[in-house]
Structure formats: C-alpha cells, structure tokens
C-alpha positions in Angstrom: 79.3 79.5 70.3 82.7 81.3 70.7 82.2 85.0 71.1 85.6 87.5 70.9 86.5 90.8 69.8 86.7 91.8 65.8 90.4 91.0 65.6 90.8 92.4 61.5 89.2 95.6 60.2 90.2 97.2 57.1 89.8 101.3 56.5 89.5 103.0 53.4 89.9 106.5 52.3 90.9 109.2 49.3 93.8 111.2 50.2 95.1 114.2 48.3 98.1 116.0 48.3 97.8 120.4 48.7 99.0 121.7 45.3 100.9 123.7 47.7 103.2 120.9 48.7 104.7 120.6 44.7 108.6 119.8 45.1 108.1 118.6 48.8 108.0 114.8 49.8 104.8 113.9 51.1 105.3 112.1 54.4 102.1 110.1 56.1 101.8 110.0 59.5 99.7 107.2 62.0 99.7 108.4 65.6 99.2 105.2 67.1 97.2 101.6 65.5 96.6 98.5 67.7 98.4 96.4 67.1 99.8 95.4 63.6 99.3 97.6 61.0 99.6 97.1 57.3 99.2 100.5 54.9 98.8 100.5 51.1 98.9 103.7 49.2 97.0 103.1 45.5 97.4 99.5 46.5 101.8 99.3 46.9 102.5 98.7 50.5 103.7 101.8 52.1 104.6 100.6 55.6 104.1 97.9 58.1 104.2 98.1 61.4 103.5 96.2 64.8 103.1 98.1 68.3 100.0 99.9 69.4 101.4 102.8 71.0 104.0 104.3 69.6 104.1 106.5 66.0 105.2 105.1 62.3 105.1 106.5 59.2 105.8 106.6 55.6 106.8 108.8 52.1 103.9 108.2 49.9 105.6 110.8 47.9 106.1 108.2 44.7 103.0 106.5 45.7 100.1 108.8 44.9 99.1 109.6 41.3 100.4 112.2 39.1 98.0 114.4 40.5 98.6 114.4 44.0 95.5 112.1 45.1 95.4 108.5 45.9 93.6 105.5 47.5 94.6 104.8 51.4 94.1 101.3 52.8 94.7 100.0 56.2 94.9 96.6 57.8 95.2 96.2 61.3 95.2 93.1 63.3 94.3 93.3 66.9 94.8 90.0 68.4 92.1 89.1 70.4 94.6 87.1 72.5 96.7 90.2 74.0 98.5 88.9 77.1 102.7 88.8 75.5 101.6 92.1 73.9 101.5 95.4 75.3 98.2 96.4 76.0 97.6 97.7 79.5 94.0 97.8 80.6 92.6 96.4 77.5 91.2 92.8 77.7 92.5 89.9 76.4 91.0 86.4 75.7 92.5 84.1 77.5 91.9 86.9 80.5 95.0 88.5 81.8 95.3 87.8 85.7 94.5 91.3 86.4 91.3 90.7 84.0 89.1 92.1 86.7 90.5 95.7 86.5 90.5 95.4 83.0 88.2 97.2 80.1 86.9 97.1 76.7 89.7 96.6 74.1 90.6 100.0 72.0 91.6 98.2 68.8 92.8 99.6 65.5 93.8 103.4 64.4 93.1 105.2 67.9 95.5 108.2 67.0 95.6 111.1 64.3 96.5 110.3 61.1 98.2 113.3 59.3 100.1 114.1 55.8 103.3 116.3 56.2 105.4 118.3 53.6 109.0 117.8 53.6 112.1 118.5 52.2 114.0 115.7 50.7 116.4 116.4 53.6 114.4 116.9 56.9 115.2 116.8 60.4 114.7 113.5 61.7 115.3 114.0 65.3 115.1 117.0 67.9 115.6 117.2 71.8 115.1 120.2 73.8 116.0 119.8 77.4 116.9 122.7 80.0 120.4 122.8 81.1 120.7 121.8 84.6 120.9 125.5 85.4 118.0 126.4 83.7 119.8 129.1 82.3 118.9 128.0 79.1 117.6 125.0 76.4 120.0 122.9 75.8 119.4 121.1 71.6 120.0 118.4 69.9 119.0 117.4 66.6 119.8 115.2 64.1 119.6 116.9 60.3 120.9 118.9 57.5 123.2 122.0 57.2 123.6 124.7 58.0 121.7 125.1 61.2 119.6 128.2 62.6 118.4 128.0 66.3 115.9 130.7 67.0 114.5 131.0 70.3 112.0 133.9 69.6 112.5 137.6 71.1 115.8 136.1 73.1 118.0 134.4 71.1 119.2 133.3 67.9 121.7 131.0 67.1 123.1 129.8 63.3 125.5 127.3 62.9 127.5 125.7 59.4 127.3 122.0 61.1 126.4 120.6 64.0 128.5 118.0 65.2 126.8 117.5 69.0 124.5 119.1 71.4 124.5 122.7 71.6 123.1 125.2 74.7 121.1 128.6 73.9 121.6 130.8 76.8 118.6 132.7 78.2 118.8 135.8 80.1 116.4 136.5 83.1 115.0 132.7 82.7 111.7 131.8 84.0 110.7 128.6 85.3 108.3 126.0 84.5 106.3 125.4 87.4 102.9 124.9 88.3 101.9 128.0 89.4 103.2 129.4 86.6 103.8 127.0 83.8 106.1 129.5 81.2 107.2 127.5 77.7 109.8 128.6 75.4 108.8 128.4 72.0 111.9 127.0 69.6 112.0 127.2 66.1 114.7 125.0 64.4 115.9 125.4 60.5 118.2 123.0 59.1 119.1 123.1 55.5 115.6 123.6 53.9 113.6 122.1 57.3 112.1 124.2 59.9 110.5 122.5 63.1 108.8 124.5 65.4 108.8 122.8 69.3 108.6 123.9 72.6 109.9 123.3 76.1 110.1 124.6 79.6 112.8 125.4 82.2 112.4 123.1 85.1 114.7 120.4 87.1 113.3 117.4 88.9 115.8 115.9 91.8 115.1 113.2 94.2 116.8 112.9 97.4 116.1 113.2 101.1 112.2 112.7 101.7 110.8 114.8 98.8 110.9 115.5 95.5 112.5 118.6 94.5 111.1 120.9 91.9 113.3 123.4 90.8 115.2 123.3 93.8 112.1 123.3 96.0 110.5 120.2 97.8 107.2 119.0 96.1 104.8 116.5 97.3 103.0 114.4 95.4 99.6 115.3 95.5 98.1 112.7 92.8 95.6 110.6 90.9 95.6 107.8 88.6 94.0 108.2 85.2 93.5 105.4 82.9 93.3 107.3 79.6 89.7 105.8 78.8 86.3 107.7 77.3 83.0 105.9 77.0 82.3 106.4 73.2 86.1 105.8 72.2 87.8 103.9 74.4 91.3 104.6 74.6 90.4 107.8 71.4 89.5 110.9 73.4 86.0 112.2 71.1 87.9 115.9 71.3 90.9 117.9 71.9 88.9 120.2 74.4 88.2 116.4 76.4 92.2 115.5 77.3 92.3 119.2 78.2 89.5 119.2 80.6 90.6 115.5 82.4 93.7 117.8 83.3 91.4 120.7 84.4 89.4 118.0 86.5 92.3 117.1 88.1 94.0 120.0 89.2 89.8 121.9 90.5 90.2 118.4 92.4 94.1 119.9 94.2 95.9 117.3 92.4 99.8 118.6 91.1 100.4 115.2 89.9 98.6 112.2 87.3 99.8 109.2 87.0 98.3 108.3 83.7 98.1 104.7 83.8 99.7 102.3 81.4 99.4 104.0 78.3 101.1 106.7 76.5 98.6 108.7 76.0 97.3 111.0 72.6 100.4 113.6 72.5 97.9 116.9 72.7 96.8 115.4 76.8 101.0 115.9 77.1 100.6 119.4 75.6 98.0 120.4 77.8 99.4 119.4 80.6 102.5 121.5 79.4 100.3 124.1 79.3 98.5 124.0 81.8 101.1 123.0 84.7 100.1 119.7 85.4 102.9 117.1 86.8 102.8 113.8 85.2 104.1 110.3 86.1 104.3 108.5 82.9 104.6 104.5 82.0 104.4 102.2 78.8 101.6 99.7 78.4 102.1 96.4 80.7 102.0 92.7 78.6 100.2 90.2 80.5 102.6 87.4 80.8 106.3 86.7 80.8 108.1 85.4 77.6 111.2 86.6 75.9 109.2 88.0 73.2 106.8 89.9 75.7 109.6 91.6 77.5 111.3 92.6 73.8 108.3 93.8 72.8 108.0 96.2 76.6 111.4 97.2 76.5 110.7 98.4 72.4 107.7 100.1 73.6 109.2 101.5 76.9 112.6 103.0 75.3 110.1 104.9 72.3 108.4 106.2 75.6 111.0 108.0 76.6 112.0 109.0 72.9 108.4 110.0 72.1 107.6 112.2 75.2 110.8 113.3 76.8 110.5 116.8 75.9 107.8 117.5 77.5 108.5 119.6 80.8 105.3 118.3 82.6 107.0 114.4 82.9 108.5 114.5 86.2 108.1 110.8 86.9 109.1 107.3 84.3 107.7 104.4 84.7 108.3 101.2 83.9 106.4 97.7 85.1 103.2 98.0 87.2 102.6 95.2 90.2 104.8 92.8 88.5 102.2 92.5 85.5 104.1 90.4 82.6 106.4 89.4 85.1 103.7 86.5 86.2 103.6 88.3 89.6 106.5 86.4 90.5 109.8 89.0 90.7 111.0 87.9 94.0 111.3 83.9 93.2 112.8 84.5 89.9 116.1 85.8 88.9 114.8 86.4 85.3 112.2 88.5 85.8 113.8 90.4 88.1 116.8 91.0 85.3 113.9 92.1 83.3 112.7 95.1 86.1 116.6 96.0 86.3 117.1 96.3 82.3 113.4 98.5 81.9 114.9 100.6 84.8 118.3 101.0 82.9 116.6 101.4 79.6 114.9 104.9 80.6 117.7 105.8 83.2 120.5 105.3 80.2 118.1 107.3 78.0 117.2 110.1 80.2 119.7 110.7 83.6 117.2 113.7 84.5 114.2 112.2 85.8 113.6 109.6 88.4 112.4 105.9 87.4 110.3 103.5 89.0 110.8 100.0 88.1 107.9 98.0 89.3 105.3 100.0 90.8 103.4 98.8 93.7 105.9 96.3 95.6 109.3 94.0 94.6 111.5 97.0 93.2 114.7 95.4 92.0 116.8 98.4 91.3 114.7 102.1 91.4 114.9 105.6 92.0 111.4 105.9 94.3 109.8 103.5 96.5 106.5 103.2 96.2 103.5 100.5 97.3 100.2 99.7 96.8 97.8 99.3 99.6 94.0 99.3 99.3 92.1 98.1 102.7 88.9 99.2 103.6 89.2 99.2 107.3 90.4 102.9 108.6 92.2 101.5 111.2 94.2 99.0 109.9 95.0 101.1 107.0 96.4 103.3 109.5 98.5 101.0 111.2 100.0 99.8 108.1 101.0 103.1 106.7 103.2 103.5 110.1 104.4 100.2 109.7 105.3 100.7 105.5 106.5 103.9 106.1 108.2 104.1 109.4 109.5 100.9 110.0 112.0 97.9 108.6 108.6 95.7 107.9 107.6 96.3 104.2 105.2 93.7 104.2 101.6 93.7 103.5 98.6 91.8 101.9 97.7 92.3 98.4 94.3 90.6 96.9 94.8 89.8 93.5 91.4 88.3 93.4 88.1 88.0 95.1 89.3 85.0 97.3 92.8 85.2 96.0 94.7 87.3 98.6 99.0 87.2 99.1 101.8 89.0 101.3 103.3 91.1 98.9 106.9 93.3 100.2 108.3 96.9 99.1 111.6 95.0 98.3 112.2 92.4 96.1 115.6 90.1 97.5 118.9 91.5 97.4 116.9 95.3 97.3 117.4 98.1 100.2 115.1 100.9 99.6 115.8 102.4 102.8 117.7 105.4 101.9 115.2 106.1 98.5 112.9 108.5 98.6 109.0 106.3 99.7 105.7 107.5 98.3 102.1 105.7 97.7 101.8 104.3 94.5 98.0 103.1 95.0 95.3 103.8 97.7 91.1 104.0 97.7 89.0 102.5 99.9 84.7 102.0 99.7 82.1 101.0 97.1 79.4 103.4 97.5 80.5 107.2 96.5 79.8 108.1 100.2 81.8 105.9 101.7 84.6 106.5 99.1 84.9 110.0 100.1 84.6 109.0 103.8 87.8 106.8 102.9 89.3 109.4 100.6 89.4 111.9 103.7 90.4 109.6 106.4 93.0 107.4 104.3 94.7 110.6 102.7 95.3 112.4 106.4 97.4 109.2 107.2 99.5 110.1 104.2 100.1 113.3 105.3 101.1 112.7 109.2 104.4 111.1 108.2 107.2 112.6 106.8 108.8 109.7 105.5 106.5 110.0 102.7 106.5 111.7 99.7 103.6 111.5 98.3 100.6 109.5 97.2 98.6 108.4 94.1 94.6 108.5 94.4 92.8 105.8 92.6 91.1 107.4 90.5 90.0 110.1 88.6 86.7 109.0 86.9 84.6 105.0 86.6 85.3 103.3 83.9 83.0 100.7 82.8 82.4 98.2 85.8 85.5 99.9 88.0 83.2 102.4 89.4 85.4 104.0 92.4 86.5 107.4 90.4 85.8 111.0 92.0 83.8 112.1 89.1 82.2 109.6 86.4 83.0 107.8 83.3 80.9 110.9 81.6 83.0 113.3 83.7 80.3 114.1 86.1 81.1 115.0 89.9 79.8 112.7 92.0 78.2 113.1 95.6 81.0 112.4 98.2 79.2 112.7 101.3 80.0 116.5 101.9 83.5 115.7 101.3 85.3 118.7 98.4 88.5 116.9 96.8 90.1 120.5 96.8 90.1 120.7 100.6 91.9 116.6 100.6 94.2 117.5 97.9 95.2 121.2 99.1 98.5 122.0 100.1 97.8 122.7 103.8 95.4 120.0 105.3 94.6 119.3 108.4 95.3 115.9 110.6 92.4 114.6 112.9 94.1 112.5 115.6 91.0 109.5 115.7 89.9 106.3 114.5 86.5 106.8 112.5 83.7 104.9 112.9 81.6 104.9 109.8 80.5 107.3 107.7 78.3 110.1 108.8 79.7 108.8 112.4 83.4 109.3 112.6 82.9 110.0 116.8 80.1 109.3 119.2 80.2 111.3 122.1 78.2 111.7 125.6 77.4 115.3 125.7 80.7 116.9 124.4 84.5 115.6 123.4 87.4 116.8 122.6 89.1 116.5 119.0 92.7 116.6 118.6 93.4 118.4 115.5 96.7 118.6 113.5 97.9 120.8 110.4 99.7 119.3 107.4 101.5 122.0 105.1 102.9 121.6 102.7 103.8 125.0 101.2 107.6 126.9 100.6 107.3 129.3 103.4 105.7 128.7 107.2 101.7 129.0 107.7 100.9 131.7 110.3 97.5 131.9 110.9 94.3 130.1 112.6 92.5 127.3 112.9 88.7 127.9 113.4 85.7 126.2 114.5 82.0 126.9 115.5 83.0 128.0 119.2 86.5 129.1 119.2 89.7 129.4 117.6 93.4 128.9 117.9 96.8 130.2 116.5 98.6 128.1 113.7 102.1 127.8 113.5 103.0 125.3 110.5 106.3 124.3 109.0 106.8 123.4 105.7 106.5 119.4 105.7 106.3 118.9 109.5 103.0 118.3 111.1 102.0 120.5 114.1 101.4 119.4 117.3 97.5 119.0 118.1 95.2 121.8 119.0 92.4 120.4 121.1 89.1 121.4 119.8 85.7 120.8 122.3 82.8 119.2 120.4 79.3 118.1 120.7 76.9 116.2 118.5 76.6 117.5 114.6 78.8 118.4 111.9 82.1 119.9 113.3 83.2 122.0 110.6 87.0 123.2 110.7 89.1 125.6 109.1 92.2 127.5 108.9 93.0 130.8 107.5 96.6 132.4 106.7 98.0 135.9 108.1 95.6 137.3 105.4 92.3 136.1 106.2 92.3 133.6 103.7 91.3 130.4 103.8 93.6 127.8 103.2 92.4 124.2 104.9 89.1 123.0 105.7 87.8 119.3 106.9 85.0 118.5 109.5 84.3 115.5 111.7 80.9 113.8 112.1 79.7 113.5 115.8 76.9 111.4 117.0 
C-alpha cells in the first residue's frame, strides 16, 4: 500500500468587508501557502500562485457581493514529491539526501491571511534603511503624489513627487544595538495612502577578524533554530511563541540565530527587532539540482531580501546550505558552482549593506564570510581540527552525510581563497544524551573561543524537533538537564579557557591527590576586564583584552567539582565554568 502526505486540501470560509472600508479597494492578503495556491472569491479566480514562502495577494474589491461579504476558496497543492522545490527541512517522497535531518512536511496556508483597505492608488513598495552614518533613515518608496515623510517628534518631511530615494536627517541619533535595541517609528503618506513602518539605526561591516557592529567588533555568539512547533509545524500556535524562542535564546547568551532555511512568520522578525536579537537569515534549500530548481531558489532567495530587508535585526544573508540542491557536488561541477556565485550576487546586487554567505558549511565559490561545519564527538580531535581549520592553509575535514556514508569535504571550493575573509563556525554539537551534550557544548565552544582567527560560531540547536533530539531545551520549549552545565555562562561575553583534554563527562581530569589547572579568560567585551578569577582556595588578578585570550593562571585542584569564576572591578560576576576531577 503506498502511504504519502495529503498533497490537495481545499479551505473554505465567509469573508466580509467593514462597512467602514466603502470607497476603498479591498485587497486580500496570504502570508505564506505551500506550495501552489489557487484562490476563488464567490467562485471567480482571484489569484494563483506557486512558492511556499513568500507573500501574494489580490483585489477582491469587484469580487465580493454588493454587500461587502463573499465566499473564499482555497486550493493548495503540496507535492508530496518536494526535492526541485524549495522546502527546507520538510520531507519529501522520494527522500531528500539530507532526509535524515529532515521533519514532518508543513503543507498548505501556514501564514496569516488578512483583508486590507486601500486607495485606488496605494503605495506599493517602501524601504527604510539607515544612512551609512546613521545620522538618519534613508526612504524609498514607490507610490502616488504628493509625498509626506513623518518620522514622529523629529522630523517631517513633504514632498510634490518623488523621483528617487530621499534621507530624513535625525538629530542626536541613537543606535540600534542589542543592549539597547531603539526603533524609529515612520509614517509614510502618499496621495491618499499612509503606511506606517519602522526601522533602526545600525551598520553591519565585515573586515579584519570580526564583525563590526556599529563600528564596534561583535562576535557571533549563536544558535540554529529551525522555525518548527509540535502542534503546527512550520505555523507558530501564538504570537507570544516566536517571541519567547527569541527570549530563549538570548536567557541562553546567544546575540545571534541563525534561523534555518526558512523565512520565517514576519512578527518572529519583529520581535527580534524588538527585542535586540541579531539574525542570520536564508531562503529555503530545494533538494536537487535542475534548471528549474535553482529558478525557483533564486525567485525565492531575491523576495527574501525584498521581504525582510528592513528589518534592523538581519545582520547576516544567506544563501545555499552544505551544497543542498546543488547534489553536494560544487567543487566537480562548474554549473553548480555558477549557481552559488549568481545566489551570492542576487542578494549582494540587492542589498550592498550586509554580508552574504553563499554556501554555508564548506565549498564557498564567491562569499563574504567563511564559514564550516564540523560536528565530531571526540574532544580531542575536535580540538585539533579547529587549529587546523582556523589557523592553518588545510581546510579540509570529514563530513558524514549518512550513517556509514562519510566524505572529506574543504572550506574552498576550486579557484576560491578565503584567506583574507572574515572565518566563523557555521555548525557544531557534539553527544546524544543531554549530559553529554552539555559536556560537549562546554568543552567544544572554549575551542571557539581560544583563537582569534574566528569570528564566531553557530550552536546546533535551540530546541528537538521530532526525532533530532540534540536542542538545549525541548521541542515543547522545556530546559533540559545539562549536566550542571548553564548556557548563559557558555554563551557570555567573557568565558573562560581550560587548557586540557577532557575525559568523559563527570571526569574531565583524574588526579593523584591534587593537580594543577591551567585556566584562560576569553572576553569578549568593548573595554578591558579588570578583575578576578576565583576558586574554592584562592584567587588571582584578571587582566583581559578585548578579543585576545589571557595567558593561563594556574589553579591547584583535588578531587570534586572545581568551580570557577571571575568577577569585574565591581564585584560582579561575569564568567563562571568548573572542571570535574576524579
């Protein structure tokens, strides 16, 4: 018996239009709808459309009855066969090759759907970027006359035409950041059309070893999230739930989520605007190569960018993910790799301000960070490759793509020379059992931090999902049990560096009586750390530059929990770890 996913529904609904909105077109809006959606208002077709991540809609103005009400009918087909369409971690039959890190599909309307009022003439296009100064919001917009730019309580601007961009000037600016995550509300009237937006002040540059936020080097302190919720799949059941995966994230030290081959529900975007939470953003991945499945990424990859780019929180675009739709073959084939360069080019040609990445884990082609995916499960090794990867000419390293399937992957794809690019972690995690994957999570993310070659790093991941049970808290959003390891003391800005190889977990060193632990500080803050490191017995000063790690302070040990800890000129503390000694 063949057994698949529903690949048809149908949806059916009364609509009505607010007496309120007499003499205004009535404009309906879909959110998102996997995959191909076909909409009938009192049974004329309104729209068709095919994409599952991106936003359509239609004037059902002359559709609905005299009255204002009508009849709304959906089709949407969801092939059950997915892999030349985008569709990121959902699963397709025929199995993707990643089909092991893959999850229940999220088919049909997953987004709001919404009615609008309009004017017959409406603004059909705004972007609100800061100027490179950040002395003020720089607007485009494509609309009726005249024009009236208000940004409210400092500035307002009015205009007969607009013929181009235009720049609001704002005295005593303040900065988007995420200590202090300001907006600028913006309210935009053309001809009989207002739009009310937002944006923030903030400039993202990438050169030397770090990112720069506003002029100021920021490492990437991050996690992946999927975008997935057990009773809706890729549909969040509540606004108050893609605010609280951001609050999760950053009560974990996280600055950064990588939210993972999907463009996720607009409000998640908001929130993170909001709240001051950095993002690294990427379209969904197809699963194989054709001409038609790179059309149909580079469609959904430029409406990323159009879609989301003005939202201050993006700091990061990407584009492919570990060669996924490219038949995990970039390096031996000059035709995928023309496909990496053209995604890179299509966001880069779109939006000069923020950094790209063009393939994600290994084989960049033509990028603006270098990052790589390593997972290994044995400390030491995982070590050793980190030096290698990041402090060496050797980008090479093994990647299993499947229980017994395991290949040398490289940073570089041919012809590539990443060297002078900015290098972060795209991927790490180690251990099955939540012990040992906070055991790995503490030892694995030290060896990030003790070279300053690199930039940053991307946890995987936030919560399980179905069978991929190696999150930090639950698919339910429970915390988990870590083995006495706190996320906020990993993920904090100042960390410290243990200079050993564990052993196992609950027996990183065995001893004979007492020995002696080297122990390093990692911070990464704007000003220099004065203050102490403490333990049980004793202390020691603490001299820490920003982005260079000390020099070690030998701390005697016997048998037992070693708990360490450093506080700042102020008695505060800011860095805590411990080592296990049997």
């Amino acid at each position: 018996m063949l057994t698949h996913w529903l690949p048809i529904a149908w949806y059916r609904r009364g609509i009505e239009r607010p007496a309120e909105w007499a003499g205004q077109r009535t404009v309906l809006h879909f959110g998102a709808v996997h995959h191909q959606a076909s909409v009938w208002v009192n049974g004329a077709l309104a729209v068709e459309h095919e994409g599952g991540y991106l936003p359509f809609e239609a004037d059902i103005t002359d559709l609905l009855d005299s009255d204002g009400t009508g009849t709304l009918v959906v089709r949407v087909h969801a092939p059950v066969d997915k892999r030349f369409i985008p569709h990121g971690k959902q699963r397709s039959m025929p199995a993707d090759d990643y089909d092991g890190c893959a999850f229940t599909p999220s088919s049909g309307i997953w987004q709001t759907v919404w009615l609008e009022p309009r004017p017959a003439a409406s603004i059909s296009q705004l972007s609100l970027r800061p100027t490179p100064e950040l002395d003020g919001i720089e607007v485009s917009l494509v609309g009726p006359s005249p024009v009236r730019i208000e940004i409210p309580g400092v500035v307002v601007r009015e205009y007969d035409q607009l013929t181009g961009p235009v720049t609001l000037p704002i005295p005593e600016p303040r900065l988007w950041t995420p200590q202090d995550p300001h907006l600028y509300d913006v309210v935009v009237t053309a001809g009989e059309d207002t739009v009310r937006g937002y944006t923030g002040l903030r400039r993202i540059e990438w050169q030397g070893n770090n990112l720069l936020l506003n002029g100021v080097p920021t490492y990437v302190r991050g996690v992946l999230d999927q975008g997935f919720w057990p009773t809706g799949g890729h549909t969040a059941p509540t606004d108050d739930a893609l605010k609280r995966d951001i609050v999760l994230a950053r009560e974990a030290g996280f600055n950064v989520v990588r939210k993972h081959l999907k463009l996720e529900d607009p409000r998640w975007l908001y929130w993170a605007d909001k709240l001051g939470m950095l993002v690294w953003a990427e379209p969904p991945s197809t699963g194989r190569f054709s001409p038609e499945a790179v059309a149909a990424f580079e469609e959904v990859t430029a409406g990323m960018v159009v879609r989301d780019g003005n939202h201050p929180c993006i700091v990061i675009w990407g584009a492919y993910n570990e060669e996924w739709g490219l038949d995990w073959d970039v390096p031996g084939d000059p035709a995928k790799q023309d496909a990496v360069r053209r995604a890179y080019r299509i966001i880069r040609d779109s939006d000069p301000t923020r950094p790209v990445v063009d393939n994600s884990g290994w084989a960049h082609v033509e990028t603006d960070l270098v990052d790589w995916h390593y997972y290994d499960d044995n400390v030491a090794s995982w070590a050793a490759a980190v030096d290698r990867l990041v402090n060496t000419d050797d980008g090479s390293f093994p990647v299993r793509l499947g229980p017994d399937f395991v290949v040398d992957k490289a940073i570089a794809a041919p012809g590539f020379d990443g060297s002078e690019l900015i290098q972060l972690n795209g991927e790490y995690g180690g251990g099955s059992t939540s012990v040992e994957r906070g055991w790995h999570l503490r030892w694995q993310t030290q060896e990030l931090r003790r070279h300053a070659r690199n930039a940053g790093y991307i946890f995987t991941e936030l919560y399980d999902i179905e069978h991929e049970t190696v999150g930090i808290y639950t698919y339910d959003r429970r915390t988990k049990d870590l083995g006495g390891t706190r996320q906020s003391d990993v993920h904090a800005e100042t960390t410290l560096v243990i200079d050993l190889t564990p052993e196992a977990p609950g027996r990183d060193l065995v001893v004979t009586g007492s020995g002696t632990v080297p122990v390093r500080v990692s911070h990464h803050g704007r000003d220099p750390l004065l203050g102490t490191l403490h333990w049980a017995t004793g202390s020691a000063p603490v001299d820490a530059k920003p982005f260079v790690v000390t020099d070690p302070i030998e701390v005697v040990a016997t048998p037992g929990r070693l708990q360490l800890w450093v506080t700042d000129s102020d008695g505060a503390v800011v860095a805590r770890s411990f080592v296990d000694i049997a």
